[in-house]
N, C-alpha and C positions, 0 to 999 in steps of 0.2 A: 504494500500500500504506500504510494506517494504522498506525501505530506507537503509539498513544493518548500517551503526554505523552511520547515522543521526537519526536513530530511525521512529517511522511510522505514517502515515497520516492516521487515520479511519477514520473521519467525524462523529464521537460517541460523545454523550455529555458533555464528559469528556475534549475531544480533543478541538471541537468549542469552549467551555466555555472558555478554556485555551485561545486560540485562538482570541479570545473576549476581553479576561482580556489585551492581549498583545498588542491590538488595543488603547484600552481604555488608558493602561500606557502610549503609546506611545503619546497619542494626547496630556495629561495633561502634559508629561513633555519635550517635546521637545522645550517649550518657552523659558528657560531658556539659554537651549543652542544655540537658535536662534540669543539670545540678542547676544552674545558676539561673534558669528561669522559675525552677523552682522554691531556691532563696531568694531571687527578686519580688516574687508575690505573694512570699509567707507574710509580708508587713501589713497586706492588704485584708480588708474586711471577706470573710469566708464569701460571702456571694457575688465579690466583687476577682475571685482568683480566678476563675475558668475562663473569664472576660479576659483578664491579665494576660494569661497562660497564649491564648488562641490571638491574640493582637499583636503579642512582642512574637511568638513563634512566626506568625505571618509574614509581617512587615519583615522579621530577621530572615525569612527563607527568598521574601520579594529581592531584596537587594543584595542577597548571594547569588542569587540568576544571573543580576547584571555582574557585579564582582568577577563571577567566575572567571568571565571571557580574558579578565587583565589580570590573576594572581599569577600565572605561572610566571610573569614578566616583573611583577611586582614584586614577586619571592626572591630574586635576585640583588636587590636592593639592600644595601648594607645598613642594620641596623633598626631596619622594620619592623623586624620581628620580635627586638630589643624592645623597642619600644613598646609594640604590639602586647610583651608580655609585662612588662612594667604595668601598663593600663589595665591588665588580666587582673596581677596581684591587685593592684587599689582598690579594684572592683569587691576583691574577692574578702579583702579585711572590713572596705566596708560593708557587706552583706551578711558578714559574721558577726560585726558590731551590730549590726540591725534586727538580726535573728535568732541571735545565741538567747538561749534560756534563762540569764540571770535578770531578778525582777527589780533589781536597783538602780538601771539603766532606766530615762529617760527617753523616750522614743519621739521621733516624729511620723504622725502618720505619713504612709505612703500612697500615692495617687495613683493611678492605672495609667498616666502619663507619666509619669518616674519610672514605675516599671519597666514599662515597654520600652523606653528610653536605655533603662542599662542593660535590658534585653538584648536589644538591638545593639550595641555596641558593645557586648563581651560576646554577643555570638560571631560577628563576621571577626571580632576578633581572633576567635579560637578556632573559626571554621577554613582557616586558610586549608589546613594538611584535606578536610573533609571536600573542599570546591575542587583541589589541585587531586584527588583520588576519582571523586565523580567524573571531573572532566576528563582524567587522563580512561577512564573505563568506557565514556560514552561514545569513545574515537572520533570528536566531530559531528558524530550526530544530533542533531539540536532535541531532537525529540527527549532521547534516552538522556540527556544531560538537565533539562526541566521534568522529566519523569524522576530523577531520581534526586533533583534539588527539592520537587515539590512534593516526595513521599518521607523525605523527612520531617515535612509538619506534623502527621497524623502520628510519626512516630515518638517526636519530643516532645508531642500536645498529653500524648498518652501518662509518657515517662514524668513528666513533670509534676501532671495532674496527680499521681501513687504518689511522687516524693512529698509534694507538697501536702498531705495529709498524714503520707508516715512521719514527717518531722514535726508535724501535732503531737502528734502521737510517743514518738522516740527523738526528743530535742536532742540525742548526740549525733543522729546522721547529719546536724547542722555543720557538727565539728568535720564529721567526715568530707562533707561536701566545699567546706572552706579549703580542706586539706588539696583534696581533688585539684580544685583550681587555682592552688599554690604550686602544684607540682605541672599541671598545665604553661602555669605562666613563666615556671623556672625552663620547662622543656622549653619554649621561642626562644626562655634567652640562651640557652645556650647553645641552639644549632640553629640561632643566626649565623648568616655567611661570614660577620666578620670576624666573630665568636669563633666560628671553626678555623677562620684562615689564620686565626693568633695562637688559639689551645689545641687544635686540631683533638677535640674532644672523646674518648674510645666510650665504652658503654658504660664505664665502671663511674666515670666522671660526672655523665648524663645522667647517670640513677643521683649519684647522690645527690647531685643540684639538684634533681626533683624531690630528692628526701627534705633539704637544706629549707628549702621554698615553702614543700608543704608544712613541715614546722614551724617555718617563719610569717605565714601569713596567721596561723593561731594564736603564737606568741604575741607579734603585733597588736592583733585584736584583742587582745585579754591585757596590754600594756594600756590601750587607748583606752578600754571600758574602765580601766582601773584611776587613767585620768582624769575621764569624764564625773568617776564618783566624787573623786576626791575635787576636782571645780565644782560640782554640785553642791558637796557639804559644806566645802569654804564660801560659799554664796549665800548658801543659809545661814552659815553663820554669823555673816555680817550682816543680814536681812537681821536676824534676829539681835545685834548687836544697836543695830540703827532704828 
């Protein structure tokens, strides 16, 4: 079947395989992005999450479409991915500040427009390896390349929607999930291109800066909730001094 500029559907083994492979990428890496849509909507009112959940997935899978076509070119770029993971961790401390279980912390509510916002901006961040695996699986075929950027919605909409009520339910997958995306954000940075052309990185290095990160975005966050107490109290205390 001809698709004219989505390119064509034979059901040839060439096509399936592809088709296969985009199944297969899709399942292993849509955890990732599950995590962090689903500590971006745990701040939100319960009937207000699945709105969250299905807006930020959207919008994030809309504009990996377009992305796709420029990462592999973009991936080459010294220090993007540095960056890229820099912006992962901030994300990721502050969403552990926002969602960890301690009832001493100070919140501000959050909006479905916050949400979706850091949705959208930790997933095309994280989704560079998931655009550059699609695409290089769909060989050009436009079809199989929006087939399998747009069956990761249904499948992060799903994963999300579980996380975000097991961390009701069990507030330490919040730690796990900060963890996640600590060890994420260490992975860009260190097999950015210019990361590799300085350490030339082996796997034993890679693990542990994923270790290094995902400790560090914890520690982080439990320093800063521990600051925010402590400005809390000294506020009161001079409230109540005054």
């Amino acid at each position: 079947m001809d698709l004219g500029i989505l390119g064509k559907i034979t059901f040839d083994l060439n096509f399936l395989s592809a088709l296969f492979s985009i199944v297969i990428i899709d399942l292993i890496l849509a955890g990732d992005n599950a995590v962090v849509i689903a500590m971006a909507v745990r701040s939100l009112p319960k009937e207000q999450r699945k709105k969250g959940i299905i807006f930020g997935a959207g919008a994030a899978v809309l504009l990996r479409v377009m992305a796709t076509f420029f990462v592999a070119q973009l991936l080459q770029i010294n220090y993007l991915k540095i960056v890229g993971g820099l912006l992962i961790l901030w994300i990721a401390v502050k969403l552990f500040v926002e969602g960890a279980p301690e009832d001493s912390i100070q919140r501000q509510a959050t909006t479905i427009g916050q949400a979706v916002k850091v949705i959208v901006i930790a997933d095309i961040t994280m989704s560079i390896d998931n655009m550059l695996a699609v695409g290089g699986a769909s060989h050009g075929n436009l079809f199989l390349l929006i087939f399998g950027l747009g069956l990761s919605i249904p499948l992060v909409v799903f994963t999300s929607n579980l996380l975000s009520m097991l961390m009701d339910k069990y507030p330490i997958i919040i730690y796990i999930g900060a963890a996640i995306l600590g060890k994420v954000g260490g992975e860009m940075i260190i097999t950015d291109p210019f990361t590799i052309g300085i350490l030339n990185p082996g796997k034993l290095m890679i693990y542990s800066t994923e270790a290094i990160f995902a400790a560090g975005v914890i520690i982080s966050g439990k320093l800063w909730m521990k600051w925010q107490i402590s400005k809390a109290e000294k506020e009161e205390h001079v409230h109540e001094k005054g």
